[in-house]
mmCIF file of the N, C-alpha and C atoms, coordinates in Angstrom:
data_MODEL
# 
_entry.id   MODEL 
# 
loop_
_atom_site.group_PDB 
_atom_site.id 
_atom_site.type_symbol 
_atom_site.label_atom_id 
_atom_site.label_alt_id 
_atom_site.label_comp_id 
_atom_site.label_asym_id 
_atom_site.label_entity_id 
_atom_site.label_seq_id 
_atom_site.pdbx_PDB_ins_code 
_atom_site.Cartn_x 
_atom_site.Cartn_y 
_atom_site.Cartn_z 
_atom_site.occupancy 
_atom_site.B_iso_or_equiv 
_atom_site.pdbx_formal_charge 
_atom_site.auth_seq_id 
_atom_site.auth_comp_id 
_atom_site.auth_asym_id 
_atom_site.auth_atom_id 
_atom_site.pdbx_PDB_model_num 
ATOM 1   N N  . UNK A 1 1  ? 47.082  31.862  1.223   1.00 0.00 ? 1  UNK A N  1 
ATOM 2   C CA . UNK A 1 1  ? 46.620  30.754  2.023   1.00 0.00 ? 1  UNK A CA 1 
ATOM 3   C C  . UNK A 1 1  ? 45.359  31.190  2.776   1.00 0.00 ? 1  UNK A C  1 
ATOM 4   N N  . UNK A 1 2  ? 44.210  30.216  3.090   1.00 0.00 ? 2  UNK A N  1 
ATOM 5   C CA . UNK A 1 2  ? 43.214  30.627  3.754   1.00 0.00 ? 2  UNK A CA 1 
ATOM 6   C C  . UNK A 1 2  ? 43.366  30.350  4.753   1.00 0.00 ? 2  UNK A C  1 
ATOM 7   N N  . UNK A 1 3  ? 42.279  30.828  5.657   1.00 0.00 ? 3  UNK A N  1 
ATOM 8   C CA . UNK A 1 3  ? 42.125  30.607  6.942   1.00 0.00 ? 3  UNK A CA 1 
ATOM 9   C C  . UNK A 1 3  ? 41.402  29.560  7.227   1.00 0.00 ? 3  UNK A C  1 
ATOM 10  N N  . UNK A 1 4  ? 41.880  28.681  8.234   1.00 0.00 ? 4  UNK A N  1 
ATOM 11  C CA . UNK A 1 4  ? 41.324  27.614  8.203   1.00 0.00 ? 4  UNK A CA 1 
ATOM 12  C C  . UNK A 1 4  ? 39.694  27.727  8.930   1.00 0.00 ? 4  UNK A C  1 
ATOM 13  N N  . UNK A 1 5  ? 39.060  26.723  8.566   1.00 0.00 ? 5  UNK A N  1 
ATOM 14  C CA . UNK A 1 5  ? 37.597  26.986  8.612   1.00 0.00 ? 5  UNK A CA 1 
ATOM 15  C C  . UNK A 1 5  ? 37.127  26.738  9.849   1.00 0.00 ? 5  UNK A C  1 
ATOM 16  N N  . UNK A 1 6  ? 35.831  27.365  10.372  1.00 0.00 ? 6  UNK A N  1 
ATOM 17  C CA . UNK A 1 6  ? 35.483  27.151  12.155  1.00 0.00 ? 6  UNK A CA 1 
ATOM 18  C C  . UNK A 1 6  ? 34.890  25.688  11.786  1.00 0.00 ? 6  UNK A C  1 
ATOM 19  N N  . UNK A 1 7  ? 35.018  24.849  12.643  1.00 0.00 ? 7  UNK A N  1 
ATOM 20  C CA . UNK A 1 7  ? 34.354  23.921  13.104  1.00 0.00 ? 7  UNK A CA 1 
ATOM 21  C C  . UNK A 1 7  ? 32.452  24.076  13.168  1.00 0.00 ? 7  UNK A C  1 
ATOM 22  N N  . UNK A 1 8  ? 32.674  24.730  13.748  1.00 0.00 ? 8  UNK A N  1 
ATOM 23  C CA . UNK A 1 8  ? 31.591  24.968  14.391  1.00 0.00 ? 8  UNK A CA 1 
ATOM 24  C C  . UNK A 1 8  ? 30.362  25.383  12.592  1.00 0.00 ? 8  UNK A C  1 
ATOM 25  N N  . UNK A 1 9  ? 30.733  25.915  11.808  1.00 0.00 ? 9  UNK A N  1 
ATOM 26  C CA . UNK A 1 9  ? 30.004  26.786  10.862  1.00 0.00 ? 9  UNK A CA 1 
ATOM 27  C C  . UNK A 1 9  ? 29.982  25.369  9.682   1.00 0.00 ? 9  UNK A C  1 
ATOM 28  N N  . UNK A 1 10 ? 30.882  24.224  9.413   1.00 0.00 ? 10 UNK A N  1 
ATOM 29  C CA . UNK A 1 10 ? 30.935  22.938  8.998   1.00 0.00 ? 10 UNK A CA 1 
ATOM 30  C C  . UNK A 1 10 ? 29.550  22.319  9.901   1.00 0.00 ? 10 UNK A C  1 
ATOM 31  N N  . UNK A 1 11 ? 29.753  22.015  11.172  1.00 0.00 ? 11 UNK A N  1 
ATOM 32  C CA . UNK A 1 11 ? 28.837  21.455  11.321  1.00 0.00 ? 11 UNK A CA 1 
ATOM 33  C C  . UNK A 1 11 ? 27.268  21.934  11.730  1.00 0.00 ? 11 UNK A C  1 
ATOM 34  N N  . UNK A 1 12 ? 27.416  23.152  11.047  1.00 0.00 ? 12 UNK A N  1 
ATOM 35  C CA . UNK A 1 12 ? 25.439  23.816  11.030  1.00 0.00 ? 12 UNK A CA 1 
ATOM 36  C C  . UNK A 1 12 ? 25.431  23.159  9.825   1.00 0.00 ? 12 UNK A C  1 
ATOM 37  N N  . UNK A 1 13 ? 26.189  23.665  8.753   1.00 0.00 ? 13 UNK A N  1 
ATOM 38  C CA . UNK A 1 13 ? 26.022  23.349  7.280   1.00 0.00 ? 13 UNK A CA 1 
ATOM 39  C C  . UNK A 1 13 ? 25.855  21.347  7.242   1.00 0.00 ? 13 UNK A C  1 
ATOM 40  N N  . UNK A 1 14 ? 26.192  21.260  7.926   1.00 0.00 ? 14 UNK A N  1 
ATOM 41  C CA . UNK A 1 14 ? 25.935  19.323  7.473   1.00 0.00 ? 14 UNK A CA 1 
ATOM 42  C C  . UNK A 1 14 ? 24.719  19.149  8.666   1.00 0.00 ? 14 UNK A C  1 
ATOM 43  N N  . UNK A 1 15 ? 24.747  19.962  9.434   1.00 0.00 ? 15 UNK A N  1 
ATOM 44  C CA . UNK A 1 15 ? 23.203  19.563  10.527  1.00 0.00 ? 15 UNK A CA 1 
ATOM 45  C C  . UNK A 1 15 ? 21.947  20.166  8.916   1.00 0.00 ? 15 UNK A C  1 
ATOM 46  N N  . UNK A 1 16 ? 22.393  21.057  8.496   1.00 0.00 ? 16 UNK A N  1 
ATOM 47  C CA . UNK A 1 16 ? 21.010  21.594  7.982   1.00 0.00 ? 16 UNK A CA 1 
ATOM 48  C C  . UNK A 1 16 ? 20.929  20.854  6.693   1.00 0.00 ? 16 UNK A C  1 
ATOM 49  N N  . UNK A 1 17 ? 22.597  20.174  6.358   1.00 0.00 ? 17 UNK A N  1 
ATOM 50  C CA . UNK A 1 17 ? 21.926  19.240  4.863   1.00 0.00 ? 17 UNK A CA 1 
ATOM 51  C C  . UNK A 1 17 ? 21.298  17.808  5.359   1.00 0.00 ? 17 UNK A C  1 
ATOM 52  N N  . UNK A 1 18 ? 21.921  17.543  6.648   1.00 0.00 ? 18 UNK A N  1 
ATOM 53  C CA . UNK A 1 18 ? 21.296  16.226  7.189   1.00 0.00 ? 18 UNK A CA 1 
ATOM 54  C C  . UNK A 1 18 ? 19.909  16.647  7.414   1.00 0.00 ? 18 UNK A C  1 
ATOM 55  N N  . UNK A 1 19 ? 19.072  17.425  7.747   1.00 0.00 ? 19 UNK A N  1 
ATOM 56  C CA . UNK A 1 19 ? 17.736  17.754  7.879   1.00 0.00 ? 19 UNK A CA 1 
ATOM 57  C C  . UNK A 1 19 ? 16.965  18.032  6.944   1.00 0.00 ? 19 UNK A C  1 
ATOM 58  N N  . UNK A 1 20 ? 17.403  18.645  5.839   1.00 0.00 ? 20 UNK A N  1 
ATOM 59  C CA . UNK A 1 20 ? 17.225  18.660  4.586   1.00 0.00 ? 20 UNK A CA 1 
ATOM 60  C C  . UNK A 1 20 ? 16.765  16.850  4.304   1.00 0.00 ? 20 UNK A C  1 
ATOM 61  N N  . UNK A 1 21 ? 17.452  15.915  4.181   1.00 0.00 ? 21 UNK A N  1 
ATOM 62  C CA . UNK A 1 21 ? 17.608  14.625  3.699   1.00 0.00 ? 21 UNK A CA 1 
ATOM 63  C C  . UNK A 1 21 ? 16.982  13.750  4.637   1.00 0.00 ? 21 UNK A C  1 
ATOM 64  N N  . UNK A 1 22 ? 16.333  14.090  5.922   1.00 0.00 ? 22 UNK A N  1 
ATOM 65  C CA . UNK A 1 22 ? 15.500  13.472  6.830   1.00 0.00 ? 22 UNK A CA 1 
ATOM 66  C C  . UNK A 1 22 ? 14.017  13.472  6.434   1.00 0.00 ? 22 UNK A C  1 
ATOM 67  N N  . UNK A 1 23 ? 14.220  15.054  6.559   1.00 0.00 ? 23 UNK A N  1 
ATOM 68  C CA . UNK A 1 23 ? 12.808  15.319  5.852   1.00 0.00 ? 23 UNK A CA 1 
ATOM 69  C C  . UNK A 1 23 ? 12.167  14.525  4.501   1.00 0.00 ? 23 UNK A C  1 
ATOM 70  N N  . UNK A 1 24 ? 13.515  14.715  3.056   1.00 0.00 ? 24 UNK A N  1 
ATOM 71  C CA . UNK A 1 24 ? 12.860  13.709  2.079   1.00 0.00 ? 24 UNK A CA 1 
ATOM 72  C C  . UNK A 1 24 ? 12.557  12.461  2.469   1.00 0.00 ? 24 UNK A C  1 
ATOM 73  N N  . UNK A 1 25 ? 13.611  11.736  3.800   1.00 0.00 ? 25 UNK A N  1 
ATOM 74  C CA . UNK A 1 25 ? 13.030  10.305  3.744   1.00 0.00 ? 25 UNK A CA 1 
ATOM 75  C C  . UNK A 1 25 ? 11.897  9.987   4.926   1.00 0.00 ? 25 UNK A C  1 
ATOM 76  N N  . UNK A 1 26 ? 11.564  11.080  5.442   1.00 0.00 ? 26 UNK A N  1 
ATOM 77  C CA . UNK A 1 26 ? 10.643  11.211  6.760   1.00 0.00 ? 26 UNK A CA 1 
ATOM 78  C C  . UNK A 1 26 ? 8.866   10.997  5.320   1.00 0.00 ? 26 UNK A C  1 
ATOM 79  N N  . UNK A 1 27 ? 9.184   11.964  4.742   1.00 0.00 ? 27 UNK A N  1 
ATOM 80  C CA . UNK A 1 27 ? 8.180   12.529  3.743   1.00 0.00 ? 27 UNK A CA 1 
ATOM 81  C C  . UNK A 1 27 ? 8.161   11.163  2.736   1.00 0.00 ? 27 UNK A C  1 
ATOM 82  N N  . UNK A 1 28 ? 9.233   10.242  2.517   1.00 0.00 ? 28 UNK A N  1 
ATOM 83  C CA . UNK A 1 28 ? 9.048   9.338   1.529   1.00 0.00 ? 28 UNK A CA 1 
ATOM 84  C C  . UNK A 1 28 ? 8.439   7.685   2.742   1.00 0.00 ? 28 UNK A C  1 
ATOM 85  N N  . UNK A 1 29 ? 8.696   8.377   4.009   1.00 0.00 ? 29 UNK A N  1 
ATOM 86  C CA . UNK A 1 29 ? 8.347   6.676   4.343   1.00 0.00 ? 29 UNK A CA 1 
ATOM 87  C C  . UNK A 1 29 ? 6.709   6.852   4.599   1.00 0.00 ? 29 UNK A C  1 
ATOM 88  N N  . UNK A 1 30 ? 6.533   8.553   5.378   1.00 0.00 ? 30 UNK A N  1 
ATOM 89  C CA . UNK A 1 30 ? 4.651   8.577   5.373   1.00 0.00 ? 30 UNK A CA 1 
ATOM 90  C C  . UNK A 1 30 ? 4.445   7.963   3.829   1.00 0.00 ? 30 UNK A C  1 
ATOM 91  N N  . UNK A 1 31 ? 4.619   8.558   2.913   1.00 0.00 ? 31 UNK A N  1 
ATOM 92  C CA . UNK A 1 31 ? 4.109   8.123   1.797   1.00 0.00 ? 31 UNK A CA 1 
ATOM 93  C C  . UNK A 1 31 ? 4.257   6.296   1.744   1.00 0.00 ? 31 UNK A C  1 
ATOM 94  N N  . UNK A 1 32 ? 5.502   5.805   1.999   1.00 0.00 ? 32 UNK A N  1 
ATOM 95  C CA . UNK A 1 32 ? 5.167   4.343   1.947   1.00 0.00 ? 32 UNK A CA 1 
ATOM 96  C C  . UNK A 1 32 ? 4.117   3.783   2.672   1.00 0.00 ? 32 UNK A C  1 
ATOM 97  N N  . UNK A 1 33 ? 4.072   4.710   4.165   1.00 0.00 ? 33 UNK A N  1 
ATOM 98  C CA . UNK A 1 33 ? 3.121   4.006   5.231   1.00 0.00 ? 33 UNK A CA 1 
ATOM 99  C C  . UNK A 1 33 ? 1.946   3.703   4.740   1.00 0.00 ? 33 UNK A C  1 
ATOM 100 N N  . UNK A 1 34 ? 1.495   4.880   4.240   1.00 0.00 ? 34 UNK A N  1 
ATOM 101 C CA . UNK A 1 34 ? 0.038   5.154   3.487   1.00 0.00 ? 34 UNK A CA 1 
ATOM 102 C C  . UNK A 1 34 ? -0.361  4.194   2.466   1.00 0.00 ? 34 UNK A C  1 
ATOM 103 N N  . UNK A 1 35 ? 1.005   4.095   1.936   1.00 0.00 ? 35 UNK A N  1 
ATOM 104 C CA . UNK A 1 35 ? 0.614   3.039   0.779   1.00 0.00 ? 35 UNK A CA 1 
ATOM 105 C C  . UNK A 1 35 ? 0.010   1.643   1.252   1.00 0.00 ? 35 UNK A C  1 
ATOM 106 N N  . UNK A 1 36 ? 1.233   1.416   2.417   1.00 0.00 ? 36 UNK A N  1 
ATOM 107 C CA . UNK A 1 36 ? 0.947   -0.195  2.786   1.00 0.00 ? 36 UNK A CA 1 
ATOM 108 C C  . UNK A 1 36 ? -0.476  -0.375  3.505   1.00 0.00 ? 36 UNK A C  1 
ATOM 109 N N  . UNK A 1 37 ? -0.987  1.023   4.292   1.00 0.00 ? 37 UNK A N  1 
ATOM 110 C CA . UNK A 1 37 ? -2.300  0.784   5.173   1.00 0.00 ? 37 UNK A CA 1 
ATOM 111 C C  . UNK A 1 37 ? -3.017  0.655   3.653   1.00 0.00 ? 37 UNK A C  1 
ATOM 112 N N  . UNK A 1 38 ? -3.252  0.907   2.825   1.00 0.00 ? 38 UNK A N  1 
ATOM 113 C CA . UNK A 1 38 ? -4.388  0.879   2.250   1.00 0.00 ? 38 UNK A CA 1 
ATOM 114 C C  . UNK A 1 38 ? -4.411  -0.731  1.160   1.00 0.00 ? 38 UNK A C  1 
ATOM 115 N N  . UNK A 1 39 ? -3.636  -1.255  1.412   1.00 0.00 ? 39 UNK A N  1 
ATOM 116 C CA . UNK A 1 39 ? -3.690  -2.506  0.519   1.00 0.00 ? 39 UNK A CA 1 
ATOM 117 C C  . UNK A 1 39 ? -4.334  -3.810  2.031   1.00 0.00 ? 39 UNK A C  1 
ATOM 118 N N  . UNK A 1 40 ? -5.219  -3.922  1.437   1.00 0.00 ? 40 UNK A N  1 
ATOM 119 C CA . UNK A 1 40 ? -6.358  -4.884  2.297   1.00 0.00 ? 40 UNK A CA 1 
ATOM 120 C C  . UNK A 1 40 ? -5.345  -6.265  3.200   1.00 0.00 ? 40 UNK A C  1 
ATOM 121 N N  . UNK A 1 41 ? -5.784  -6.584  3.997   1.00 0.00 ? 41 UNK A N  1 
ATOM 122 C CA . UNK A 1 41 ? -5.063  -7.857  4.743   1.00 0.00 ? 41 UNK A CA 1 
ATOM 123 C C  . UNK A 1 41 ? -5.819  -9.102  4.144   1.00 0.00 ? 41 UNK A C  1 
ATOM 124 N N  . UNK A 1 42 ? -4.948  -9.841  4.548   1.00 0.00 ? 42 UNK A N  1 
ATOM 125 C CA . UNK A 1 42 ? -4.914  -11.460 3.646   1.00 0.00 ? 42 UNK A CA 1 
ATOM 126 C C  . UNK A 1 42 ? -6.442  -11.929 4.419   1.00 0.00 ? 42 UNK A C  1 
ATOM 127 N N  . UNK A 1 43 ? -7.009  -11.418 5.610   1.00 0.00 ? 43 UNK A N  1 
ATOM 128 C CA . UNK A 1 43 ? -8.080  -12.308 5.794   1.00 0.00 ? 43 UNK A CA 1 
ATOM 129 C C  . UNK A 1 43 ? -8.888  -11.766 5.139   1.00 0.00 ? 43 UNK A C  1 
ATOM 130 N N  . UNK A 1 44 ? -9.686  -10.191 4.485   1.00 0.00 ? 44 UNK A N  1 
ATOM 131 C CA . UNK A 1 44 ? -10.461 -9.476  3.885   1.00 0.00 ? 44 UNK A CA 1 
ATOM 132 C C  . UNK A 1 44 ? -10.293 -9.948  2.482   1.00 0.00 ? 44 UNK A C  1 
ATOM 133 N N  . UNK A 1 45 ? -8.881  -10.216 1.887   1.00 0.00 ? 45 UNK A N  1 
ATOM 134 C CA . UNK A 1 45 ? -8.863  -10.809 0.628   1.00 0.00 ? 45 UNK A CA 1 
ATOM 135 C C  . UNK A 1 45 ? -9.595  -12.302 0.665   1.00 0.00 ? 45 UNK A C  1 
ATOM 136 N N  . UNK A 1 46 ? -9.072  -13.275 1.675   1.00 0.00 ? 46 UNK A N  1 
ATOM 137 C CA . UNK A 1 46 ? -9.786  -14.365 1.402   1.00 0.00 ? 46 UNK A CA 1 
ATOM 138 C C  . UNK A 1 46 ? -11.361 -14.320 1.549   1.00 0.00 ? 46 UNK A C  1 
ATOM 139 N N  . UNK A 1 47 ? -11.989 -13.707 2.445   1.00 0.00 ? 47 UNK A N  1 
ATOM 140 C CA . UNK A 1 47 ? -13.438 -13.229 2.489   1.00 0.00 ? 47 UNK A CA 1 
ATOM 141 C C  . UNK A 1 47 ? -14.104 -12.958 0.866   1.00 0.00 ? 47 UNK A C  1 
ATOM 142 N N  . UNK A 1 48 ? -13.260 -12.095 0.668   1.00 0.00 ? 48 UNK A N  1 
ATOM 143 C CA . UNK A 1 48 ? -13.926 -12.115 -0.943  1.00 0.00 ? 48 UNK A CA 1 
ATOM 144 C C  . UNK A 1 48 ? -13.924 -12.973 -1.666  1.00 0.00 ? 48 UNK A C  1 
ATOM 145 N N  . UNK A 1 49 ? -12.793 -13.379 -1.562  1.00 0.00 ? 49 UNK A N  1 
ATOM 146 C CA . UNK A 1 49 ? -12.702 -14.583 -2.519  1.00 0.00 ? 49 UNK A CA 1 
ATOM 147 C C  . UNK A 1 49 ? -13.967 -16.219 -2.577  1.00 0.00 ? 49 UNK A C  1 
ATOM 148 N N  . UNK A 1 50 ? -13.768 -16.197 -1.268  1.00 0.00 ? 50 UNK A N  1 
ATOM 149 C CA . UNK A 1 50 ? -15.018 -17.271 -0.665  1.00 0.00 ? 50 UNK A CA 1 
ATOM 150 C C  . UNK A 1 50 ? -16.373 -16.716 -1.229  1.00 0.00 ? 50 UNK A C  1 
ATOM 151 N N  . UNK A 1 51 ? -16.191 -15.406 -0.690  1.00 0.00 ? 51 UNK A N  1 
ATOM 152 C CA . UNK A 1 51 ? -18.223 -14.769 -1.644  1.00 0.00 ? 51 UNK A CA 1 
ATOM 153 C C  . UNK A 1 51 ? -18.020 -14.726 -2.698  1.00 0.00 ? 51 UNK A C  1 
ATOM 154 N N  . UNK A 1 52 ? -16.810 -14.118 -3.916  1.00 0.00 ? 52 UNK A N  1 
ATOM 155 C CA . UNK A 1 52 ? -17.456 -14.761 -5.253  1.00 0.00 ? 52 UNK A CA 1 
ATOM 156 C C  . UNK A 1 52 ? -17.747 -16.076 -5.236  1.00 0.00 ? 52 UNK A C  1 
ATOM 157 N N  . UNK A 1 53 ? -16.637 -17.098 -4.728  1.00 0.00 ? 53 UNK A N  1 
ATOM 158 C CA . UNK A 1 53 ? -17.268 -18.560 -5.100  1.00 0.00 ? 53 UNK A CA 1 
ATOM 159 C C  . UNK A 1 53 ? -18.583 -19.193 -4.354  1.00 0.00 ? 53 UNK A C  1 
ATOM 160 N N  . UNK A 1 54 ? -19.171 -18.338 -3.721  1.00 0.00 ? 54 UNK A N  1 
ATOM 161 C CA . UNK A 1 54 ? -20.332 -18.867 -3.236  1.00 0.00 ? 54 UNK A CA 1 
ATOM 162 C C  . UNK A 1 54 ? -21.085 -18.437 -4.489  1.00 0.00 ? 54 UNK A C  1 
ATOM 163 N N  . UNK A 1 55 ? -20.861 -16.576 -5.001  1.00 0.00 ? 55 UNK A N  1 
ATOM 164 C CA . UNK A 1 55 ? -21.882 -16.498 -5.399  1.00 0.00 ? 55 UNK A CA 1 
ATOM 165 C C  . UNK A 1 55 ? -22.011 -17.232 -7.242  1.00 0.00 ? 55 UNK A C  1 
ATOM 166 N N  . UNK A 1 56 ? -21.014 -17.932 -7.478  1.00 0.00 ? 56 UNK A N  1 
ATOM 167 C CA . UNK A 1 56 ? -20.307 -18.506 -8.553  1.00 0.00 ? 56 UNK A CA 1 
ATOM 168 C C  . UNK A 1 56 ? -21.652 -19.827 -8.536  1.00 0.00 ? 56 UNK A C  1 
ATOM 169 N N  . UNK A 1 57 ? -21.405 -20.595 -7.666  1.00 0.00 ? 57 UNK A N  1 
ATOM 170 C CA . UNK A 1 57 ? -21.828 -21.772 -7.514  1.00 0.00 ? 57 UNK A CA 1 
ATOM 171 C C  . UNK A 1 57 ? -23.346 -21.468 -7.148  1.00 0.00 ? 57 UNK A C  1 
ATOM 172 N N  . UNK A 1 58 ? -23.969 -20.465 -6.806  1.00 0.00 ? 58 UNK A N  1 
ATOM 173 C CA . UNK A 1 58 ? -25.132 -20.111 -6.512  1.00 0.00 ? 58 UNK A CA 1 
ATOM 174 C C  . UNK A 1 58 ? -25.997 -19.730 -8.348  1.00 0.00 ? 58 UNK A C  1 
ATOM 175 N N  . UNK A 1 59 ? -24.998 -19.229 -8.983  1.00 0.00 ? 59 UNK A N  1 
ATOM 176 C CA . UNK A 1 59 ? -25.394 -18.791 -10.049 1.00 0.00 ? 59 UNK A CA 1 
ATOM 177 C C  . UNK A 1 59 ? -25.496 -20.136 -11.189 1.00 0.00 ? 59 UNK A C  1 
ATOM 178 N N  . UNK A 1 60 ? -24.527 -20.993 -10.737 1.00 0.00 ? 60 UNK A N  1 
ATOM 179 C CA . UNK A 1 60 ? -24.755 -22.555 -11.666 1.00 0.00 ? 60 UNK A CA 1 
ATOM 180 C C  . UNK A 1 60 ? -25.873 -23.081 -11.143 1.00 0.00 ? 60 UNK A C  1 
ATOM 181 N N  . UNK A 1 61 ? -26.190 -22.938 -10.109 1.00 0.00 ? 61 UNK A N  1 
ATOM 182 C CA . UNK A 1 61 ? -27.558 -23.530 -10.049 1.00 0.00 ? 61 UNK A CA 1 
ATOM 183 C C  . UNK A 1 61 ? -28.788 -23.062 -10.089 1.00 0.00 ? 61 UNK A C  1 
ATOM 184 N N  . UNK A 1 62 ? -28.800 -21.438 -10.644 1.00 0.00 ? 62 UNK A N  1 
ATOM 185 C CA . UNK A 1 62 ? -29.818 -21.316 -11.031 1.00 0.00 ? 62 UNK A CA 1 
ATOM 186 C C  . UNK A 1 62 ? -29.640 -21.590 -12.871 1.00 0.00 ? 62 UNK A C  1 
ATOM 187 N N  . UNK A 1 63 ? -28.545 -21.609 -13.406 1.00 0.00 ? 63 UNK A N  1 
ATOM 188 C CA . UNK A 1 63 ? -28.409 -21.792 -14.535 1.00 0.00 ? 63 UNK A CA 1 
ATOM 189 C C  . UNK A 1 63 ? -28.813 -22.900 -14.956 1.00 0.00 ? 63 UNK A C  1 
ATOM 190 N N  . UNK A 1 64 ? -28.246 -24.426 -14.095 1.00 0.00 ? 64 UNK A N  1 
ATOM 191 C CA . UNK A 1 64 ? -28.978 -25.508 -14.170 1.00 0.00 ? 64 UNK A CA 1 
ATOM 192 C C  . UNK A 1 64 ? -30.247 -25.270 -14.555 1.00 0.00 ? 64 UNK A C  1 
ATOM 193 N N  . UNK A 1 65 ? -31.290 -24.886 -12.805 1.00 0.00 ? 65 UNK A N  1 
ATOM 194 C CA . UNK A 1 65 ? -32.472 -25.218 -12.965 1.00 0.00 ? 65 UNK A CA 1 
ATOM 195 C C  . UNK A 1 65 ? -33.445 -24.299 -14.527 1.00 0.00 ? 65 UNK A C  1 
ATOM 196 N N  . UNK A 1 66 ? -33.058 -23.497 -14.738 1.00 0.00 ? 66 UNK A N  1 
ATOM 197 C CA . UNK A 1 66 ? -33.219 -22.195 -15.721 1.00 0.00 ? 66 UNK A CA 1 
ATOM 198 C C  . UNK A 1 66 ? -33.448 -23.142 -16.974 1.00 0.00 ? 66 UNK A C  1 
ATOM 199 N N  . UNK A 1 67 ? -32.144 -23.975 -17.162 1.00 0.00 ? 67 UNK A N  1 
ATOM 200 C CA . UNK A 1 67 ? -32.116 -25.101 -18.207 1.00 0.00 ? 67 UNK A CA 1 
ATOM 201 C C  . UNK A 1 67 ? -33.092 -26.309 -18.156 1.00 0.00 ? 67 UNK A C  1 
ATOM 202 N N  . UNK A 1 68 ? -33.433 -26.744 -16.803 1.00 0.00 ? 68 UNK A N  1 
ATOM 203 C CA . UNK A 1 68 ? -33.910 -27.457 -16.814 1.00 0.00 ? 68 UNK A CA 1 
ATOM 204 C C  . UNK A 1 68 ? -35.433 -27.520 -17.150 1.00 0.00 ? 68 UNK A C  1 
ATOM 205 N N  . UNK A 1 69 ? -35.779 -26.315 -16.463 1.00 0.00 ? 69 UNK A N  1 
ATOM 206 C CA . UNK A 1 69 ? -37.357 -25.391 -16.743 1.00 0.00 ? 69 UNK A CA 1 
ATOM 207 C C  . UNK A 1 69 ? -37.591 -25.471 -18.275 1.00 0.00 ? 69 UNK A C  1 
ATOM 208 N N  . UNK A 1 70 ? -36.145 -24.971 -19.207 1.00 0.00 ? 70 UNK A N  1 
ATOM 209 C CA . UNK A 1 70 ? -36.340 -24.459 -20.741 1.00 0.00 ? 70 UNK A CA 1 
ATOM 210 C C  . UNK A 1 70 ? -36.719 -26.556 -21.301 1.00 0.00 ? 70 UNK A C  1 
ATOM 211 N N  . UNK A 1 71 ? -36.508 -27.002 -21.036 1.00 0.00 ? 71 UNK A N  1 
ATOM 212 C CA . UNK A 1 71 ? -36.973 -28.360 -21.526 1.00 0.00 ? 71 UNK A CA 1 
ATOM 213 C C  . UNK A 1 71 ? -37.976 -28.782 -21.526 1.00 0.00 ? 71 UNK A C  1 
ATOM 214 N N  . UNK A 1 72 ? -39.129 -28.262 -20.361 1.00 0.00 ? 72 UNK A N  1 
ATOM 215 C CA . UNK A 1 72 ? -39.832 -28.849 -20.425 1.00 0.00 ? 72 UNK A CA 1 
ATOM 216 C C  . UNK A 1 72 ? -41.181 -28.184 -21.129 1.00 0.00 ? 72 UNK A C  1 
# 
């Protein structure tokens, strides 16, 4: 029969696997953080979006006039 086990030597061993397993998810949420700062906010997306279609509609009208020039 064994001797029954210290208390005390159980809970280093589950403090040091719980720290162990902090660390991976300490180390996996920087990595999420990072991820999420770098994906642009909804007003910088719509900004772009507005300057291609300006520069969309800027470009039909030189295409127009371009056409219109080739006619005559």
């Amino acid at each position: 029969m064994t001797a029954p086990a210290d208390p005390r030597h159980i809970g280093e061993l589950l403090g040091d696997w719980l720290a162990i397993r902090m660390d991976e998810v300490d180390a996996l949420a920087d990595e999420a953080r990072a991820k999420v700062a770098a994906i642009p906010d909804q007003r910088a997306c719509w900004s772009v979006v507005g300057e291609l279609l300006l520069r969309v509609a800027v470009l039909e009208q030189d295409v127009a006039a371009l056409k219109k020039a080739a006619r005559r």
